[in-house]
N, C-alpha and C positions, 0 to 999 in steps of 0.2 A: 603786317607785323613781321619783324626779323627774327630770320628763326637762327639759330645760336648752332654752329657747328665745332663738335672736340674734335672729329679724325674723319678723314678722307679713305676711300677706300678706292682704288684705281681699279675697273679692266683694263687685264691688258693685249689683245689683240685688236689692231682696228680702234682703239683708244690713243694709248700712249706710242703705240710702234705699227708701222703701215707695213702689216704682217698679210691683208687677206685679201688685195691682190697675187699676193706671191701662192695665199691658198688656193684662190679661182684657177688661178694657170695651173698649178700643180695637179690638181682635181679631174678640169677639163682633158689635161693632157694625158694625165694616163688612162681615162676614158677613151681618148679617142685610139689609143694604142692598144684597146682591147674592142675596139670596133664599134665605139659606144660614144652619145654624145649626150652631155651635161648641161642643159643652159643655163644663163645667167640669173634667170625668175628664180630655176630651181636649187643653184649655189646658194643662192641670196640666203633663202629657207635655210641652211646650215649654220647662219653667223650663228656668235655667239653658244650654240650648241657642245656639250663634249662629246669627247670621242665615240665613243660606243654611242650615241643617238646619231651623230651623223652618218656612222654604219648601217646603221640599223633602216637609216632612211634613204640611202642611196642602195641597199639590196634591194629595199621594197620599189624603191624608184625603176633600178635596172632588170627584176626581175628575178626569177629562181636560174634562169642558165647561164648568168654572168659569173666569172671567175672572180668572187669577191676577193678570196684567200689572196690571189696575186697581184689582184687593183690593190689590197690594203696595203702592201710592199710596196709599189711602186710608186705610189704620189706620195708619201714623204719622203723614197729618194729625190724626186724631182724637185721638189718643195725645200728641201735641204743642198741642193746643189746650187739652185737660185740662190738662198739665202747667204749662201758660202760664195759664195762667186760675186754677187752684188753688194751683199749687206742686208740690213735691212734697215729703213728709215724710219727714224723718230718724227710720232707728228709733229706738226706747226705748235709752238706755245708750250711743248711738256715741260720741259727745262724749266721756263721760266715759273711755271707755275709751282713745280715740284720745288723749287730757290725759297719760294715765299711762304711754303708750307714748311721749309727747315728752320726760316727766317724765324719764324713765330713757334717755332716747337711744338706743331701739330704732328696727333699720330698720324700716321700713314700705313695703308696696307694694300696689297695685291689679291683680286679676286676672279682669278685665270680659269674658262674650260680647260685650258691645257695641262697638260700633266706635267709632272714637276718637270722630270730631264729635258722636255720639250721647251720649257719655259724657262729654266736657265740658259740653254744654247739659245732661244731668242734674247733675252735679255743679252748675253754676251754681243752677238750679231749685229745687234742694235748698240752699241756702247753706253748704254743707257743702266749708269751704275751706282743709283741711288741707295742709300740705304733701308729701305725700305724695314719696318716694325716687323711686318708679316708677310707673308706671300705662301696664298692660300691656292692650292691648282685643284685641277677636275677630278685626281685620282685621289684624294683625299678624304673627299665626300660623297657618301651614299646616291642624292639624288641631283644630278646639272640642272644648270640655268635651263627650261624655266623655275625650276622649283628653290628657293628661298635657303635653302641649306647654306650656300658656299659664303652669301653675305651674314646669315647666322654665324659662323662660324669666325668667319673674320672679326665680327662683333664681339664673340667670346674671347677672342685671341688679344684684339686691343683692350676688353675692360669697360666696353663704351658703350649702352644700349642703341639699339639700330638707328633708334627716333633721336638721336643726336651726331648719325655719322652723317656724313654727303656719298653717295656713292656717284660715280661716273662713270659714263657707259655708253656704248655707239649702237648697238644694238637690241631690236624689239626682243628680243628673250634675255638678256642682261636686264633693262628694264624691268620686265615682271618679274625675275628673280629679286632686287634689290627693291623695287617699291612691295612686292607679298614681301620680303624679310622687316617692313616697316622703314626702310631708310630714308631721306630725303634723294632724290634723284635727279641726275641733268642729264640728258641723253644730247653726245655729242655726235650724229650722224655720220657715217661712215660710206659705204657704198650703198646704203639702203634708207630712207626716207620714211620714217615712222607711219605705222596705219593708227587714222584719227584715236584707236583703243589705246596706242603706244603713246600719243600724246599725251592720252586724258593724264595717265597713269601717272606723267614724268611734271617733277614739278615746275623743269622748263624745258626745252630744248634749241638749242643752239648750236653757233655756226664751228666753232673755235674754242679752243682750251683758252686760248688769250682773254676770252669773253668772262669765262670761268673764274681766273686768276685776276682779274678786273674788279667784279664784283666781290672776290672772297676778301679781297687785301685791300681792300678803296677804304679802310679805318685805320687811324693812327693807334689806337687802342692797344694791337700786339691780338686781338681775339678776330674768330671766323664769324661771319653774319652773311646770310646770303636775304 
């Protein structure tokens, strides 16, 4: 049965802009400049999380004798240098998908861990200068992905009950936050490869936004159907 989509709700790290490579290096490195090493299992554990949880889990990770106060300073300097120096890159498909959902005058919104100033200077970084309905970040709302709030909330802001938005998303705790807020879900994989629970949850998952914008826009109708 096709289920009937009004508004799109994007993540956007590791979704729309290839933001968390630039995090792993930033993370790892000012770990290791405080004589500490990060691996990749336990980065991984951070997607999609906001700020204060991935705090919260990398003290517990490094311990009570690690200089938290000063690691939290120094990897979004590094993080912010990379990004300013490089760019930072739009995924494969976003553009075109984000054309077909202007095309059709579907709402659209943003449902970011990151906090606002953080997620304006990525959005800038990335030239990725849609106009987006809403754009919801992690410092907004009470409780981060995994908890259900930030896609509640975007739902308020559109006007659209959950069980008619599509959220999209690259990450196992993006996931449980938007399929607990009722939304329909596509988890587009990112550096981390869904556990069989992230699958059940997600109503597909796939390779590509292209896959995405294939299936939403394949009717001449002017309406979403996935």
């Amino acid at each position: 049965m096709k289920k009937l989509i009004e508004a799109v709700v994007f993540d956007m790290d590791g979704l729309m802009i290839d933001t968390e490579p630039i995090y792993k290096l930033a993370l790892q490195k000012a770990a290791e400049e405080f004589g500490h090493h990060l691996s990749d299992e336990f980065v991984f554990t951070l997607i999609g999380l906001p700020n204060p949880a991935c705090r919260s889990a990398i003290a517990g990770h490094l311990g009570p004798g690690f200089p938290l106060e000063e690691y939290w300073k120094r990897w979004p300097e590094l993080w912010r240098e990379e990004a300013e120096e490089n760019g930072i890159p739009k995924k494969p498909g976003i553009d075109d998908l984000l054309l077909c959902l202007e095309e059709r005058g579907a709402p659209v919104a943003v449902a970011t861990s990151s906090p606002q100033k953080q997620t304006q200077f990525s959005l800038r970084a990335s030239g990725l200068s849609f106009p987006f309905d809403h754009i919801v970040t992690g410092d907004e709302i009470e409780n981060g992905k995994p908890s259900p709030d930030i896609y509640l909330e975007a739902s308020r802001r559109l006007g659209i009950p959950p069980a008619r938005c599509l959220a999209l998303e690259d990450s196992e705790n993006g996931v449980r936050a938007a399929h607990s807020a009722g939304m329909v879900t596509i988890m587009v994989p990112d550096l981390k490869q869904p556990s069989d629970e992230v699958r059940a949850a997600a109503h597909e998952v796939v390779e590509s936004l292209d896959w995405v914008r294939e299936r939403l826009c394949r009717n001449s109708s002017g309406m979403l159907y996935l």
